[in-house]
N, C-alpha and C positions, 0 to 999 in steps of 0.2 A: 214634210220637207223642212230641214233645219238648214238656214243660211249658213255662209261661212263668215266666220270674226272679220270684221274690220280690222283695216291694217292702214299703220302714215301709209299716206299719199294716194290712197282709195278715192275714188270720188264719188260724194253722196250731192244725191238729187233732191234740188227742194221742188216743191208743186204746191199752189193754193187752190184744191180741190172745193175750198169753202167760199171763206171769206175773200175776198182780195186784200192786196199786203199794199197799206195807202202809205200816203207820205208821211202825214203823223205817226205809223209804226215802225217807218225804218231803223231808230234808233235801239228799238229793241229787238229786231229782224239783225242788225250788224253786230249788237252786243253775241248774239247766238252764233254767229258767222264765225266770229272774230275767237270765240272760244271755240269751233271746231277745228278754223285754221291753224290755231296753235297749236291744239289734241295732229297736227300731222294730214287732213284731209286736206283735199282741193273739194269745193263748193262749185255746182252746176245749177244754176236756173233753169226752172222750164220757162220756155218761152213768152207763154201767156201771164207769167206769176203775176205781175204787176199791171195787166188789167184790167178794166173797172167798170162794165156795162151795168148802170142805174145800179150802183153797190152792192150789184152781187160777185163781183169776181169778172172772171171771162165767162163765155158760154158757155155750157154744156160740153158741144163739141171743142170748144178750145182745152178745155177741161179734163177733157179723154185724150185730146192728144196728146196734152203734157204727161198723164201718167204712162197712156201707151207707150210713148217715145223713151222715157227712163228705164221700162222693165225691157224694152227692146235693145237698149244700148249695152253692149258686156261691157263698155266700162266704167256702169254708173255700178256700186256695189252695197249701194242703199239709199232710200227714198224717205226721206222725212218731207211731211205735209206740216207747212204755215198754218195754222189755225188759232182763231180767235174762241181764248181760256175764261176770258172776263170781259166786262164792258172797256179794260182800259189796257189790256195788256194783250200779246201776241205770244205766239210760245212756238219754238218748232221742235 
């Protein structure tokens, strides 16, 4: 199965399948945002992204919701996962 291209004004889906996205990392969670916003997309949060049960993220089940919920919606048209690259940096 080969996607189709992203196009302005698509909307891509973030999800923290991993790590959770804390407050200390927002500045590099908006730097990322703020350079797709411009590239023409609209940005969708999943629900759960930003929370934080004992530092692991959301549960499991929050977890699957957020990704089931994006590949369910036709008009999310791509799904980038938050994920911690280093001890000090976030990367989507």
């Amino acid at each position: 199965m080969i996607p189709n291209r992203l196009k302005k004004k698509d909307k891509i889906g973030i999800i923290a399948p991993s790590s959770p996205i804390t407050e200390d990392k927002l500045e590099d969670i908006n730097n990322s945002i703020t350079l797709m916003e411009a590239s023409g997309f609209e940005i969708v949060f999943g629900k759960n992204v930003f929370k934080n049960t004992l530092g692991y993220g959301a549960t499991p089940k929050e977890k699957a919701e957020d990704i089931n919920n994006m590949f369910a919606n036709p008009e999310i048209k791509g799904v980038f996962c938050a994920t911690r690259r280093s001890k000090f940096k976030f990367y989507i």
